[in-house]
One Martini backbone bead per residue (centre of mass of N, CA, C, O) as a GRO file, in nm:
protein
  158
    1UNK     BB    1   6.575 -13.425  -6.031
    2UNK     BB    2   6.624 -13.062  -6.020
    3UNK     BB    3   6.426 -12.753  -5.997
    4UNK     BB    4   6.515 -12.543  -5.829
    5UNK     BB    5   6.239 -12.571  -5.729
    6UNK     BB    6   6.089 -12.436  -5.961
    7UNK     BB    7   5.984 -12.551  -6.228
    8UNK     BB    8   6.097 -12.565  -6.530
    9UNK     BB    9   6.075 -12.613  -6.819
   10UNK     BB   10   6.337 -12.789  -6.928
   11UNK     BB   11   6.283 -12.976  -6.697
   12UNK     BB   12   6.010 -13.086  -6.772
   13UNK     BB   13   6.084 -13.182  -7.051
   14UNK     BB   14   6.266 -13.390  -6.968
   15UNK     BB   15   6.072 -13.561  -6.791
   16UNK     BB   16   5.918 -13.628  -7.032
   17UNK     BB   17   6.121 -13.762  -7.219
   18UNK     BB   18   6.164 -13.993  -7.034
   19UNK     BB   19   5.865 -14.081  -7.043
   20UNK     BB   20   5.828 -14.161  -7.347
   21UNK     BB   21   6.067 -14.389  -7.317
   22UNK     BB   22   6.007 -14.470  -6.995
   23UNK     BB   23   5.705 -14.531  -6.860
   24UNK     BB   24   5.733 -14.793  -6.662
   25UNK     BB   25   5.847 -14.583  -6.475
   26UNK     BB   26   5.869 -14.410  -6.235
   27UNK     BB   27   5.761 -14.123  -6.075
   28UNK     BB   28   5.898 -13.856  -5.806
   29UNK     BB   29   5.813 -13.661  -5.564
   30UNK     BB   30   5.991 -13.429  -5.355
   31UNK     BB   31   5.931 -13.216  -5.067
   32UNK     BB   32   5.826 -13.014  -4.932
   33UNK     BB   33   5.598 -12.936  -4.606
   34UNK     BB   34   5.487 -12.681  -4.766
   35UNK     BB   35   5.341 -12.493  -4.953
   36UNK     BB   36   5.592 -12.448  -5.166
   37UNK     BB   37   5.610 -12.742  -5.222
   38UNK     BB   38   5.272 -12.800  -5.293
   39UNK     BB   39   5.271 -12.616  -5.538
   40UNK     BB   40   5.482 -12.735  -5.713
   41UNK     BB   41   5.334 -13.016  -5.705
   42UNK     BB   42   5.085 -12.879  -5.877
   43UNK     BB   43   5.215 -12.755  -6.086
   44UNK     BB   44   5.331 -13.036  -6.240
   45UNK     BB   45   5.061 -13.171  -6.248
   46UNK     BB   46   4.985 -12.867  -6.374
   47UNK     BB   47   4.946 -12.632  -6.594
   48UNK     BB   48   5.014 -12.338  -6.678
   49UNK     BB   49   4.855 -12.056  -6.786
   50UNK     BB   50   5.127 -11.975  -6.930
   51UNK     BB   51   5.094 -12.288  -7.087
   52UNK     BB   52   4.926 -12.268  -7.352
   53UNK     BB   53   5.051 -12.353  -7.608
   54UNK     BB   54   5.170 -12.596  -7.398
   55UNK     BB   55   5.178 -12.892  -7.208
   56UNK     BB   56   5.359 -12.923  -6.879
   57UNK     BB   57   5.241 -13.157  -6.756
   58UNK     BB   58   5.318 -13.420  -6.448
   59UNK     BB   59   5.091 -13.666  -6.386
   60UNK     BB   60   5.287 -13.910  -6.307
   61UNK     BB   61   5.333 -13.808  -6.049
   62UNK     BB   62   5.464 -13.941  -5.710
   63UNK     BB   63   5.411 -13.894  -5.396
   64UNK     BB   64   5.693 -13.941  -5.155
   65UNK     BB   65   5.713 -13.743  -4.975
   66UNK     BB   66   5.553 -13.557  -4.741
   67UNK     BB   67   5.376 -13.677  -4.435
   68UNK     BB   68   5.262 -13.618  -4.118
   69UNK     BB   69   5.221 -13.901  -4.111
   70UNK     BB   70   5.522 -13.984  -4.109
   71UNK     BB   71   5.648 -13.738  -3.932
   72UNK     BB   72   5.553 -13.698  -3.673
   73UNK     BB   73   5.635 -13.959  -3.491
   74UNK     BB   74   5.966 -13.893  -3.578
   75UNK     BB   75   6.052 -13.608  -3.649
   76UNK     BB   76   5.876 -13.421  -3.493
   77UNK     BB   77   5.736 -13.074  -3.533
   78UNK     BB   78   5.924 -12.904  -3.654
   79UNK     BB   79   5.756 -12.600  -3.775
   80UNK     BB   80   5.678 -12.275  -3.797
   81UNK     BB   81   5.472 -12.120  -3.961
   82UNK     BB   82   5.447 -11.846  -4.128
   83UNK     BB   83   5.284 -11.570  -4.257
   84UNK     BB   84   5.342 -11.628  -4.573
   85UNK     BB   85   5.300 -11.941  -4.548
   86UNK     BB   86   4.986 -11.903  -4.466
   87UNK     BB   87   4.920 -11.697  -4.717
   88UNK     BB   88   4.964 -11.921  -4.929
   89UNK     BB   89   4.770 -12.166  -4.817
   90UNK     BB   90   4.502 -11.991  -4.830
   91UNK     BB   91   4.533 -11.986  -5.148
   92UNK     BB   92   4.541 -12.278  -5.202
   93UNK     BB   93   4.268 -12.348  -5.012
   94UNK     BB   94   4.082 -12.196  -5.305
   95UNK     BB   95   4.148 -12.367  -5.521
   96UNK     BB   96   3.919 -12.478  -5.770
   97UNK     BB   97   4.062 -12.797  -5.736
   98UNK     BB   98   3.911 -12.789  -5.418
   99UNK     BB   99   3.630 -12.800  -5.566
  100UNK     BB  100   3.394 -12.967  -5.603
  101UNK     BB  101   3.237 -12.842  -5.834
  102UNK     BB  102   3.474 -12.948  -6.010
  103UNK     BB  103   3.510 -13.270  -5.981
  104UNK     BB  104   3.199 -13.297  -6.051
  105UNK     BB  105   3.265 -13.202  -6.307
  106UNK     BB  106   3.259 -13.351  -6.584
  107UNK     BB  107   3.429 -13.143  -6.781
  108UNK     BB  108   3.659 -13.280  -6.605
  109UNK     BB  109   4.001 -13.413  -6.692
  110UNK     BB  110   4.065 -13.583  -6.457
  111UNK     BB  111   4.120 -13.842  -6.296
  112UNK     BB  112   4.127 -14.048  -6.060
  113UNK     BB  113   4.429 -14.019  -5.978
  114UNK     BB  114   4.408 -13.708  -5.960
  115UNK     BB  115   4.201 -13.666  -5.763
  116UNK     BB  116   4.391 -13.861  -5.539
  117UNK     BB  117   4.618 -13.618  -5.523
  118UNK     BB  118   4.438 -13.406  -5.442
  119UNK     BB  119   4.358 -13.491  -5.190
  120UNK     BB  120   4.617 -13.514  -5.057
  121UNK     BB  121   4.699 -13.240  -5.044
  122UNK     BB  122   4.429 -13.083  -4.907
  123UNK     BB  123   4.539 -13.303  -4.644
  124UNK     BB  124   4.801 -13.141  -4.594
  125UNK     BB  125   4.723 -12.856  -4.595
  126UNK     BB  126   4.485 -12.896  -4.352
  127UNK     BB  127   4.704 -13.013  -4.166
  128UNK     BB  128   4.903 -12.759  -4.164
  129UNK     BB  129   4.686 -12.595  -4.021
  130UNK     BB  130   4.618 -12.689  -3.807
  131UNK     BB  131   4.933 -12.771  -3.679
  132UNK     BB  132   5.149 -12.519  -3.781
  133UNK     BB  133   5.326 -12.666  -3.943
  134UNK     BB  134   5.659 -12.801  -4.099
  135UNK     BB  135   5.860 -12.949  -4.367
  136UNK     BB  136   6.205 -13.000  -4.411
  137UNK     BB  137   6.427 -13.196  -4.572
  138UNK     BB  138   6.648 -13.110  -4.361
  139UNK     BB  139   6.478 -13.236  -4.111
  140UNK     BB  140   6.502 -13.520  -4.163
  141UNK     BB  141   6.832 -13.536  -4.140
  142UNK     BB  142   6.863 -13.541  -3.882
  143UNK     BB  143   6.723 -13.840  -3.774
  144UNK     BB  144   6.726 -13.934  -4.099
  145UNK     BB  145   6.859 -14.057  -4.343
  146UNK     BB  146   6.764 -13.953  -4.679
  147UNK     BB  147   6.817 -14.228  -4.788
  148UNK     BB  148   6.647 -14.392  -4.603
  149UNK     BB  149   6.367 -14.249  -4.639
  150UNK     BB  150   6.356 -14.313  -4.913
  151UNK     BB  151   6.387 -14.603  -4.904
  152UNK     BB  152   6.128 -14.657  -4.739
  153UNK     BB  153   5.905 -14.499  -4.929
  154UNK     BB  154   5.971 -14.702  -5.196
  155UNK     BB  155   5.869 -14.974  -5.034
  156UNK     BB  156   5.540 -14.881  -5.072
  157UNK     BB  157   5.592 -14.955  -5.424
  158UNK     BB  158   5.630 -15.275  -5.426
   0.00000   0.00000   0.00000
């Protein structure tokens, strides 16, 4: 399913009732590895102020790659990240979901798994940012086909 980019309540609501149907299927984002697509994956995971009157985070999607850890040594070395994409990089790299007091206040109602899915993105973000570098799903077609890359990333979780 995508969802054209930042996904829609549309999109959104669509994958939440698939998951109440079949709550047992696994459920997988891929997105780019540049800060715009950590974000849509943050927006995902996590509801927006905007939507206040009702929920609409996707906790239970399972980051199914793009990460640095298996992209640098297939792929080559991406892109260069942009001047707006670096902007954009440090503005995530301040929310508050990646303060420590924040993960470490009890009243915060993160589980486990999402704790976990949050240290993923901070560390891919952060390697971003180190590295300079960045990595659009058509960047992995070029070396591999798209089908096999996926084949492979989800050999990963059975």
């Amino acid at each position: 399913i995508t969802g054209r980019g930042y996904a829609d309540f549309p999109t959104r609501e669509f994958v939440r009732r698939i998951f109440r149907i079949k709550s047992d299927l696994p459920f997988f984002y891929l997105g780019d590895l540049d800060p715009y697509g950590l974000e849509i994956y943050i927006n995902l995971l996590i509801s927006s102020p905007l939507s206040a009157l009702e929920s609409h985070e996707l906790p239970f999607l399972t980051p199914l790659g793009l990460g640095y850890r298996d992209l640098l040594p297939v792929h080559g070395p991406g892109r260069p990240i942009e001047i707006e994409g670096l902007s954009k990089l440090n503005t995530l790299l301040t929310m508050e979901i990646f303060h420590p007091k924040t993960i470490a206040n009890p009243l915060c109602q993160f589980t486990k798994n999402m704790h976990l899915k949050l240290r993923i993105i901070e560390r891919e973000l952060r390697t971003m940012k180190e590295v300079g570098r960045v990595y659009e799903i058509e960047d992995i077609s070029k070396s591999t086909p798209i089908d096999e890359f996926i084949g492979q990333k989800l050999k990963q979780f059975t």
